[in-house]
C-alpha positions as a printed NumPy array, in Angstrom:
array([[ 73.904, 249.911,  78.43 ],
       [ 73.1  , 247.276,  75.923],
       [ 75.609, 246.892,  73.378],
       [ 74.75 , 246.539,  69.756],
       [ 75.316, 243.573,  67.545],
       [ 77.074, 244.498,  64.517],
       [ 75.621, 243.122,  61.438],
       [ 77.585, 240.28 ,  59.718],
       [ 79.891, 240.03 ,  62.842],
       [ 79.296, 237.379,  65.549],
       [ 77.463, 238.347,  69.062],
       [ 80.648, 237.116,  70.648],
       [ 84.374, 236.84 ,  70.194],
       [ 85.616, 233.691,  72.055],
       [ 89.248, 234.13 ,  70.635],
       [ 90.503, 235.676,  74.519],
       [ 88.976, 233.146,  76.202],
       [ 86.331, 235.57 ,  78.284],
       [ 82.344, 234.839,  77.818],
       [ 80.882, 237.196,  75.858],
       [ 83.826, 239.515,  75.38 ],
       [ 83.187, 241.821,  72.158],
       [ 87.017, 243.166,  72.084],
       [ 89.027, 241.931,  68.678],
       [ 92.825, 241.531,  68.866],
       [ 93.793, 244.811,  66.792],
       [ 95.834, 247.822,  68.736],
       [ 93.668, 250.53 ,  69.119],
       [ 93.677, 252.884,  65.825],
       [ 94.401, 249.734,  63.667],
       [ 93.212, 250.316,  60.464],
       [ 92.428, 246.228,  60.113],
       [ 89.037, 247.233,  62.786],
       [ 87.455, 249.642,  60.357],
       [ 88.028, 247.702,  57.314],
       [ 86.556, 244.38 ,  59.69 ],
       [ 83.428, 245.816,  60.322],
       [ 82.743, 247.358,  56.774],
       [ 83.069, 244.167,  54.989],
       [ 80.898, 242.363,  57.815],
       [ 78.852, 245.274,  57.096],
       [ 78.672, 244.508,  53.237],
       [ 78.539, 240.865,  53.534],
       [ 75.209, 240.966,  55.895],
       [ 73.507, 244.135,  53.76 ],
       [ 73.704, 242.468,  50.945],
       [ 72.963, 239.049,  52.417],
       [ 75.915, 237.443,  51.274],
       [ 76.455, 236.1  ,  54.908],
       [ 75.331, 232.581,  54.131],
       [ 77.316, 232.335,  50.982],
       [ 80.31 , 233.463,  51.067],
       [ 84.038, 232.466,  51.89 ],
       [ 86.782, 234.425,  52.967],
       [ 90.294, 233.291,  52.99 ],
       [ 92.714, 234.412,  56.057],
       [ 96.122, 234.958,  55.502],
       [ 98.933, 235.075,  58.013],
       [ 99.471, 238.521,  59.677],
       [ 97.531, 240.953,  61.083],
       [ 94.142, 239.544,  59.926],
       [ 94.727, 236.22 ,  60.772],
       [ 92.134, 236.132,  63.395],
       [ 88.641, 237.597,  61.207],
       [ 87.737, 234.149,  61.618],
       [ 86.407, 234.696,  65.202],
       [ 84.809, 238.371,  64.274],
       [ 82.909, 237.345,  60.288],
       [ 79.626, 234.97 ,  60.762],
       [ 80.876, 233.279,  57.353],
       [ 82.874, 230.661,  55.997],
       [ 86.175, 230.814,  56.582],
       [ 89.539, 229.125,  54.933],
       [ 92.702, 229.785,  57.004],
       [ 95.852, 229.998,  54.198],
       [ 99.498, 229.873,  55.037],
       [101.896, 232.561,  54.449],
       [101.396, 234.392,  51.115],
       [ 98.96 , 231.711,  50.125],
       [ 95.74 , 233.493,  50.636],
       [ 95.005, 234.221,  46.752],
       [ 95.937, 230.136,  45.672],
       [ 93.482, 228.635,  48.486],
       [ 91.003, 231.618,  47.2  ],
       [ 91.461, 230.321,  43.389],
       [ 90.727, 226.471,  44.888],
       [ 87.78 , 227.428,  46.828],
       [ 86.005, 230.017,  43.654],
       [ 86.506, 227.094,  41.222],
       [ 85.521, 224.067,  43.958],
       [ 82.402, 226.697,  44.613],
       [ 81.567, 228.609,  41.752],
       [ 78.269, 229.5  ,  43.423],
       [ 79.66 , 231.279,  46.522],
       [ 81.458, 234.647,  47.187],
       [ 84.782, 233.803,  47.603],
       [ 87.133, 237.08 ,  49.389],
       [ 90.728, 236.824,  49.634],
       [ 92.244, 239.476,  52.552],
       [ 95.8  , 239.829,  52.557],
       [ 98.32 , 242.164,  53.969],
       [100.993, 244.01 ,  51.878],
       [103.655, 241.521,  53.562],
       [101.67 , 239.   ,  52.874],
       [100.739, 239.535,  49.78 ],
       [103.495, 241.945,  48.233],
       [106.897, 239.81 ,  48.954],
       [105.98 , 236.161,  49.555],
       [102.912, 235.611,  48.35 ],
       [102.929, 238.245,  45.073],
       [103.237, 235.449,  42.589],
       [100.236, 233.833,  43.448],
       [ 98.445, 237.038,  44.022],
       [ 99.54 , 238.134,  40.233],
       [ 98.876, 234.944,  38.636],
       [ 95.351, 234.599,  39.971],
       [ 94.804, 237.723,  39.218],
       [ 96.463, 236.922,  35.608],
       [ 93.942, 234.3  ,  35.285],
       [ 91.185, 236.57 ,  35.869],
       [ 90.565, 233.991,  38.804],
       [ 86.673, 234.289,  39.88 ],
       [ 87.737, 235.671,  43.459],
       [ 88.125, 239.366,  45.103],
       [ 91.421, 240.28 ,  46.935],
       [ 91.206, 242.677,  49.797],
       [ 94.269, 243.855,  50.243],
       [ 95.754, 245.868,  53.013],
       [ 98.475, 248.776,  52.903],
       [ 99.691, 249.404,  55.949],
       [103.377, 250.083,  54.257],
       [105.302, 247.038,  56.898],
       [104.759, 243.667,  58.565],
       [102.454, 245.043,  61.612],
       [102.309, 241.532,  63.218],
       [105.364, 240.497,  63.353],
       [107.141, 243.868,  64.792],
       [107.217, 246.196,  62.081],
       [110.068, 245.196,  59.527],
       [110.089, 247.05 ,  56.149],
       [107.934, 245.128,  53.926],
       [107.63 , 245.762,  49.917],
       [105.29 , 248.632,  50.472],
       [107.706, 250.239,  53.04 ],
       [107.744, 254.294,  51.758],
       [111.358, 255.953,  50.772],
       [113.034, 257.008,  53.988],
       [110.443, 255.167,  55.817],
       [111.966, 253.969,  59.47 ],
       [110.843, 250.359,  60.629],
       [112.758, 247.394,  63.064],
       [114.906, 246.459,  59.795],
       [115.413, 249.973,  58.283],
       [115.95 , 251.769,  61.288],
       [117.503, 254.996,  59.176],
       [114.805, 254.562,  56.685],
       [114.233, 253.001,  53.376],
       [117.094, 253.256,  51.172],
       [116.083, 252.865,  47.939],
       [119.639, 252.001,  46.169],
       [119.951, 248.816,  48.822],
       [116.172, 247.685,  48.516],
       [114.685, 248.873,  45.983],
       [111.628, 251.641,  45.593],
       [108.024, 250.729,  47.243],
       [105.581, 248.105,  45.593],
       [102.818, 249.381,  43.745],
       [100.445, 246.586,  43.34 ],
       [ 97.746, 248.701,  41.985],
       [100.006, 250.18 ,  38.792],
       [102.086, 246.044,  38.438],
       [ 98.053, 244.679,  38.431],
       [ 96.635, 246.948,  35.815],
       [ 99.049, 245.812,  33.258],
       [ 97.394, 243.144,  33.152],
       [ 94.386, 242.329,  30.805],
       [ 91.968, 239.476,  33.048],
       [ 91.087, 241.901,  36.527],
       [ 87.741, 244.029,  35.703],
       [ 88.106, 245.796,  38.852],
       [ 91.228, 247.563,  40.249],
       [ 91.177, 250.236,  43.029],
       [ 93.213, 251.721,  45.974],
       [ 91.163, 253.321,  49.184],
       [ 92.07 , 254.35 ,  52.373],
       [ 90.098, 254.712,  55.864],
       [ 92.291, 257.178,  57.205],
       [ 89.341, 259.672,  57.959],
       [ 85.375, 259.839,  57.503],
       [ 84.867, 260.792,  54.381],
       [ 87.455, 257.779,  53.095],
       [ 86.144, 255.382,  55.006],
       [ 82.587, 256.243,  53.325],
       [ 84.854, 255.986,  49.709],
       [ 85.953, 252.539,  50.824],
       [ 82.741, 250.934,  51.931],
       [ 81.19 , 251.57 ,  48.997],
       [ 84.663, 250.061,  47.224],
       [ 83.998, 247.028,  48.965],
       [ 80.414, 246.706,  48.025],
       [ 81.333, 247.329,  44.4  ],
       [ 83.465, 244.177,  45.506],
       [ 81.451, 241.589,  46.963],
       [ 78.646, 242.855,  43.56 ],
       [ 81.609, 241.86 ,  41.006],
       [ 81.921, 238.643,  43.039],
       [ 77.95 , 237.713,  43.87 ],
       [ 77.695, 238.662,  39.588],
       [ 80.679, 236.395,  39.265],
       [ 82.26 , 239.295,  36.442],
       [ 85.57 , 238.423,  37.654],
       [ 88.883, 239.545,  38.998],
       [ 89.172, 242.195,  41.772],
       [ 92.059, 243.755,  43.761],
       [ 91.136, 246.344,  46.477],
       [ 94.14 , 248.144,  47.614],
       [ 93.239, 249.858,  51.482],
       [ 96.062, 252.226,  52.775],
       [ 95.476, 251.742,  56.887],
       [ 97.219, 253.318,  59.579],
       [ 99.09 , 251.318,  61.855],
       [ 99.869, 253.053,  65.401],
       [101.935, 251.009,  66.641],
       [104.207, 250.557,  64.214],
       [104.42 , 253.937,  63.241],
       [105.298, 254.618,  66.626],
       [102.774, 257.153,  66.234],
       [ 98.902, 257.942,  68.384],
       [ 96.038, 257.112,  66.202],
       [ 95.597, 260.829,  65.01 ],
       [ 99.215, 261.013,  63.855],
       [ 99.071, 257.965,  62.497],
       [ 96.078, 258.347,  60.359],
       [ 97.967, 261.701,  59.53 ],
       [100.751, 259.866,  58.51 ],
       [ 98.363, 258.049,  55.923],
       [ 96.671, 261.139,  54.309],
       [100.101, 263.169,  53.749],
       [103.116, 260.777,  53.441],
       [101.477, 257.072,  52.174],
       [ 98.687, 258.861,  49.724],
       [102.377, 260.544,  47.66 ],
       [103.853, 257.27 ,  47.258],
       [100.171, 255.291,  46.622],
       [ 97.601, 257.869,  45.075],
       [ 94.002, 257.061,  45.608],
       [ 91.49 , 255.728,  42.93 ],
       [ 89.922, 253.683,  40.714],
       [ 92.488, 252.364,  38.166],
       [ 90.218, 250.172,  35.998],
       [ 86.522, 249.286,  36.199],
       [ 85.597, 247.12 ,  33.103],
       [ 82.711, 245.493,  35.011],
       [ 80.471, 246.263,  32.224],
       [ 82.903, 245.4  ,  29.673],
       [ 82.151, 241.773,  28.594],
       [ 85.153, 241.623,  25.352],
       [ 88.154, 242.052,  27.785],
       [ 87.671, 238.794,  29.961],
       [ 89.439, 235.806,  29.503],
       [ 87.09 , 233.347,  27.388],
       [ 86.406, 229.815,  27.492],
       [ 88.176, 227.769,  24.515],
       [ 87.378, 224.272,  22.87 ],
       [ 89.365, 221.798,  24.709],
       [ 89.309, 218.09 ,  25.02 ],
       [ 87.217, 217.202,  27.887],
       [ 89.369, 215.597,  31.235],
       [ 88.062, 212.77 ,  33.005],
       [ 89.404, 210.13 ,  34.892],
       [ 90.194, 208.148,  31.989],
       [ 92.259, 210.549,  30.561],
       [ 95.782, 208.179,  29.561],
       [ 99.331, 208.1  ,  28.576],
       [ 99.345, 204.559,  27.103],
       [ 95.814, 203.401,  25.86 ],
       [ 94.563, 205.074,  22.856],
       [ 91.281, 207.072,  24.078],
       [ 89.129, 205.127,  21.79 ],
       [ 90.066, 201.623,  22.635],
       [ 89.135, 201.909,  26.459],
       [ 85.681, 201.686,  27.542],
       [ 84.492, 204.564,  29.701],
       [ 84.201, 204.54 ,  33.077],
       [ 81.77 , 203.611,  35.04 ],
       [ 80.744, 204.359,  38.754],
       [ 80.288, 201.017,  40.856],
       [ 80.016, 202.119,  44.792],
       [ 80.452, 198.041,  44.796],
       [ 84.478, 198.652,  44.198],
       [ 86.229, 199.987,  47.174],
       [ 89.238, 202.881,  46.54 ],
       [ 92.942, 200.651,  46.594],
       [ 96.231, 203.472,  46.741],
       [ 99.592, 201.96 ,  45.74 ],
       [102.837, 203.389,  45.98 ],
       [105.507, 202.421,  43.978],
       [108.954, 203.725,  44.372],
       [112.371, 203.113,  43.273],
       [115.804, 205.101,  42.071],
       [115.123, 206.583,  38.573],
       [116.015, 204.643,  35.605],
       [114.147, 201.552,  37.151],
       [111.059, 202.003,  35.847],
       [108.908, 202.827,  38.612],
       [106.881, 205.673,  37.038],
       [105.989, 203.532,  34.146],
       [105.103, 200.397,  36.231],
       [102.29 , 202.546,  38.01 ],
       [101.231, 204.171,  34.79 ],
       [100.636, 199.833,  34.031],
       [ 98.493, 199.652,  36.796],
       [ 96.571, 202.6  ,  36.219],
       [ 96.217, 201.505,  32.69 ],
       [ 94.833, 198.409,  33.2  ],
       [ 92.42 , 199.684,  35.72 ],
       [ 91.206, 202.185,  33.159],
       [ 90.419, 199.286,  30.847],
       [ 88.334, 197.928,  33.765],
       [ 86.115, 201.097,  33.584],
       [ 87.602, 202.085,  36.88 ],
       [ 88.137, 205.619,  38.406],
       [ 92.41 , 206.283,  38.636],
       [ 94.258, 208.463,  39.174],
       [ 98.484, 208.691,  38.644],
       [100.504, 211.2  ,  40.297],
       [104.491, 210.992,  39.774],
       [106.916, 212.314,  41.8  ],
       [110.719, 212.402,  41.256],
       [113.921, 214.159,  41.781],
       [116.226, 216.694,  39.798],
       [118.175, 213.601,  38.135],
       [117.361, 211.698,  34.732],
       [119.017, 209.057,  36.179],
       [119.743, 207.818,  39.895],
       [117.693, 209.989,  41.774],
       [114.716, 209.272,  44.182],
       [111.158, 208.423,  42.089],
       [107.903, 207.42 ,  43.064],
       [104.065, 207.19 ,  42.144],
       [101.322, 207.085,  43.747],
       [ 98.155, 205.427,  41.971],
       [ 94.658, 205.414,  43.176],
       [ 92.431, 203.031,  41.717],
       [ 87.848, 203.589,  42.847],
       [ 84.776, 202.738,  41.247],
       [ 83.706, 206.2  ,  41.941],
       [ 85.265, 209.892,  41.78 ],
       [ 88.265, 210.265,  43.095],
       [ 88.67 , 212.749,  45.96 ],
       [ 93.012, 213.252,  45.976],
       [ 95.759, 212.013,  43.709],
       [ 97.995, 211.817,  47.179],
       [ 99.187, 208.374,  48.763],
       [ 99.846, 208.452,  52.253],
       [ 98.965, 205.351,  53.383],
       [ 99.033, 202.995,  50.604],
       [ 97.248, 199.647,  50.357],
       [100.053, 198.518,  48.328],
       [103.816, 199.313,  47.789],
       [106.334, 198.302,  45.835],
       [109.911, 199.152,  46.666],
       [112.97 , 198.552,  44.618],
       [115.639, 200.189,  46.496],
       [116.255, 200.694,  50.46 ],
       [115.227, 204.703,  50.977],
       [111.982, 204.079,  49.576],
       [111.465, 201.126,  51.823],
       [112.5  , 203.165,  54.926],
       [110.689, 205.988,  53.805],
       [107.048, 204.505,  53.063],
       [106.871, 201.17 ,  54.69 ],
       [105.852, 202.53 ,  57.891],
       [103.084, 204.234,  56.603],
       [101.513, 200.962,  54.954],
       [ 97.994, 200.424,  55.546],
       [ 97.271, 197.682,  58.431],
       [ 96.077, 194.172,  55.759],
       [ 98.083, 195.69 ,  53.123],
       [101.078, 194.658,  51.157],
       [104.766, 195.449,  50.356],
       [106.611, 194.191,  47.319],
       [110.301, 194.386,  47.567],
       [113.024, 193.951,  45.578],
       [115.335, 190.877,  47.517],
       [118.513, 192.802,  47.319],
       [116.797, 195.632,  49.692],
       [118.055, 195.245,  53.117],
       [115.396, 194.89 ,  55.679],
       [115.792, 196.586,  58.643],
       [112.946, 197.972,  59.947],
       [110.027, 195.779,  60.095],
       [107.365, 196.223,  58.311],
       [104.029, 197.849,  60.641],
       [101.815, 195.303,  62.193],
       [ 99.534, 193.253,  60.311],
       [101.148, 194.048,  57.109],
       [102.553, 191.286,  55.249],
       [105.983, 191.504,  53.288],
       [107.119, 189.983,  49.806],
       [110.415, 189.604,  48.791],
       [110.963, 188.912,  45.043],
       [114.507, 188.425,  43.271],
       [113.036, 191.224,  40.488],
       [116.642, 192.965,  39.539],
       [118.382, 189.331,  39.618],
       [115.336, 187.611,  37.554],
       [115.73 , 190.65 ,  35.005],
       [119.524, 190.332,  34.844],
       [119.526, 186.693,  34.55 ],
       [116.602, 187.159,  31.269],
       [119.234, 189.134,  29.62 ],
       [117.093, 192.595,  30.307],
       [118.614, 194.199,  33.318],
       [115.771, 197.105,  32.412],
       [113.178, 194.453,  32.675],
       [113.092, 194.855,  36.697],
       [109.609, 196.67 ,  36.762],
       [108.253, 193.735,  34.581],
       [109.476, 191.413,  36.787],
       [107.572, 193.627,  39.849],
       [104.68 , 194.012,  37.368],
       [104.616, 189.769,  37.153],
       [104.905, 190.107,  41.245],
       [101.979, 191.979,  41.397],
       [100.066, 189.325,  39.183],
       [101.234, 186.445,  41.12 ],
       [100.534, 188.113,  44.315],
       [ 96.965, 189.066,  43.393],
       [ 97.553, 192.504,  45.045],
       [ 95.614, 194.888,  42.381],
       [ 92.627, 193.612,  42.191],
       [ 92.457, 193.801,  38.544],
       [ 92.43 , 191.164,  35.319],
       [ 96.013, 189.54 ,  34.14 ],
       [ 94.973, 190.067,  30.725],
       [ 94.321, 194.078,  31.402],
       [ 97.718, 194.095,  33.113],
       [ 99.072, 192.397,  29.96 ],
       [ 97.447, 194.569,  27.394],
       [ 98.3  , 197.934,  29.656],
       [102.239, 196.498,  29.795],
       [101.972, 196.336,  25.717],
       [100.583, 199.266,  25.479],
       [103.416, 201.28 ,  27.645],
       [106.171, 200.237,  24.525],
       [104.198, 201.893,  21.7  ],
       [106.462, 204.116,  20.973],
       [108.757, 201.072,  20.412],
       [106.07 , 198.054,  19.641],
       [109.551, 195.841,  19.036],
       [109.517, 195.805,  22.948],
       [106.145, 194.533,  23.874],
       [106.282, 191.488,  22.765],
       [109.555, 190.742,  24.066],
       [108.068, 192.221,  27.597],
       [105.259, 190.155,  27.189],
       [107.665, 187.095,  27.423],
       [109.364, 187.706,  30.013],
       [106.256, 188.991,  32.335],
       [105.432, 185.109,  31.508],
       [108.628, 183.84 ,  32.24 ],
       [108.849, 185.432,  35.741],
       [105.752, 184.65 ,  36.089],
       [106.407, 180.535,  36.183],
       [109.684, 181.271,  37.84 ],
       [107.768, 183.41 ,  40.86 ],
       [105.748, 180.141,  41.549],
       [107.953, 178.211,  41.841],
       [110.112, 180.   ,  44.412]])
């Protein structure tokens, strides 16, 4: 007997291993199987196959990736609805579906859920009820009913110890961005009819791009409930449909006044700045001619680390260069860990992150031990001479030491240590970029106190003549 291809599913599921096996992973009676084939069902009828994206969450539908002939984006825990918000704004153009379980989505990941859905994020959110955590055993989840036995409420829910059940549905239509807010079930026929048309109405809002939607879908879950599939779907229809009535909470789709609406704001681009007033730098310019250079600079706070990379980006800016600055620093105002990564291209900019930097400049030991190893093979590090150095730095990477804290000290500025690195930098012809932009950008960082610049602007000199001649 030939079997029939499902539309919007693929001919085969290779997840088990077996050629040509057509079996998915859910226990029979799982509600996760119905819902699977009526959004491939959706997705292919309305030929959305080619151009959409659904984001997988971690739990029971962690695997749709091997059963929907789409694009797929696996999340991490609770993360499904933040990847979904990167991938509807990267692809405006596309369908983007989030599916998330009420673990998932109700305890660890309801933040992002709620704050996408707050933002009236461009995305829909499939979201299923099936009252626990079905992949991991069956422990009470947000959604778990009153009384409700699982693996971690073995006498059922008590609701003076945990609290009463979630109800995304009501939380959700408080707010004012979602135009589409509904809860479903596929507990028999003539619900499962109800919900594929729910999820069409879904993947429409999407395809129109009218906005926010939540789908809520209460699904049985056999074995779980400890239940057959008849009791369980039971179970559903009289016990989950008290605590989570069905219907369609809000439908503003034709509603235009109640979405959130674009404002008048300053336009960001790469040469958006800290230091440089916006109309005394040139703007930038793609040349495929200049190759991407990451630094890393990193330090204890207090030394000026942050600000020496904001000099660097600076001056690139005034170069008409692509950069990017991205700080990153502990609880402490003073003391603690601190570091920045800058990324300096003559064209866009993919990431703000430094992993293996071309450059870095280290005042203290942690940051050495933490980021020299990861230095780029022909690149550079910068250290401060009182660092101990332990470990070696990788092969092919060459190492500076430079007396910055004692040179500072000995000028009368013990502050002054990033200028000395900044002078370092200079003498070591390690940025790529003009002394006199490097200059003007290290002026420029002391405009709040212009008394400053000129005294930094003598000693960057100063260490300067007293680098070369070391």
């Amino acid at each position: 007997m030939k079997i029939l291809e499902q539309k919007g599913m693929y001919s085969e599921f290779p997840r088990c291993g077996k050629a040509h096996a057509r079996t998915t992973h859910y226990c029979p009676g799982c509600g996760h199987g119905i819902v699977n084939k009526l959004i491939a069902e959706a997705c292919a009828e309305m030929g959305l196959q080619d151009n959409t994206i659904f984001v997988d969450p971690v739990g029971c539908g962690v695997f749709t990736y091997y059963y929907w002939d789409a694009s797929h984006i696996s999340a991490a825990h609770g993360r499904a609805s933040a990847a979904a918000t990167g991938a509807a704004r990267a692809r405006p153009d596309a369908v983007t579906i989030a599916y998330q379980g009420d673990g998932d989505l109700g305890a660890i990941g309801f933040n992002n859920a709620f704050q996408a859905a707050s933002r009236g994020e461009k995305f829909g959110c499939i979201f299923i009820n099936n009252s626990l955590y079905g992949m991991t055993g069956g422990q009470m989840a947000p959604t778990t009913l009153e009384g409700e036995k699982t693996t971690t409420s073995p006498f059922g829910r008590d609701s003076s110890i945990t609290g009463y059940p979630l109800h995304v549905c009501e939380v959700f239509n408080n707010l004012k961005a979602p135009v589409y807010i509904a809860r479903v079930s596929v507990a028999d026929t003539k619900r499962i009819m109800q919900t594929k048309q729910a999820i069409r109405k879904v993947f429409e809002i999407e395809r129109d791009k009218k906005g926010y939607a939540l789908l809520e879908i209460l699904a049985p879950c056999p074995t779980n409930f400890k239940m057959n599939a008849q009791d369980a779907a039971a179970f559903c229809i009289n016990e989950m449909e008290k605590e989570f009535p069905l219907g369609v909470f809000r439908d503003s789709t034709g509603d235009e006044t109640n979405r959130p609406q674009s404002i008048d704001v300053p336009h960001f681009d790469s040469c958006a700045s800290l230091f440089i007033e916006k109309d005394s730098a040139p703007p930038v310019e793609d040349d495929p001619a200049i190759a991407e250079k990451r630094f890393k600079f990193a330090g204890y706070g207090g030394q000026g680390i942050l600000s020496l990379g904001l000099c660097v980006a600076e001056a690139a800016r005034l170069e008409k260069r692509h950069t990017l600055w991205f700080p990153s620093y502990g609880p402490e105002q003073r003391g603690g860990s601190a570091s920045c990564s800058v990324v300096v291209s003559g064209t866009r900019i993919g990431a703000p992150t430094v992993e293996h930097p071309d450059v870095l400049v280290c005042m203290n030991q942690p940051s050495y031990e933490r980021f020299a190893p990861d230095v780029k093979r022909g690149g550079l590090i910068i250290v401060d001479e009182s660092v101990p150095v332990d470990i070696p730095p990788p092969e092919g990477v060459t190492l500076k030491r430079v007396p910055a804290i004692r040179m500072a000290e000995e000028f009368g500025v013990p502050k002054a240590a990033n200028t000395m690195m900044l002078a370092a930098l200079k003498a070591f012809k390690a940025t790529g970029l003009e002394d006199g932009n490097l200059e003007t950008a290290l002026c420029a960082s002391f405009k709040k106190k212009p008394q400053l610049a000129d005294k930094n602007r003598e000693l960057l000199k100063k260490a300067e003549e007293k680098l070369q001649n070391l």
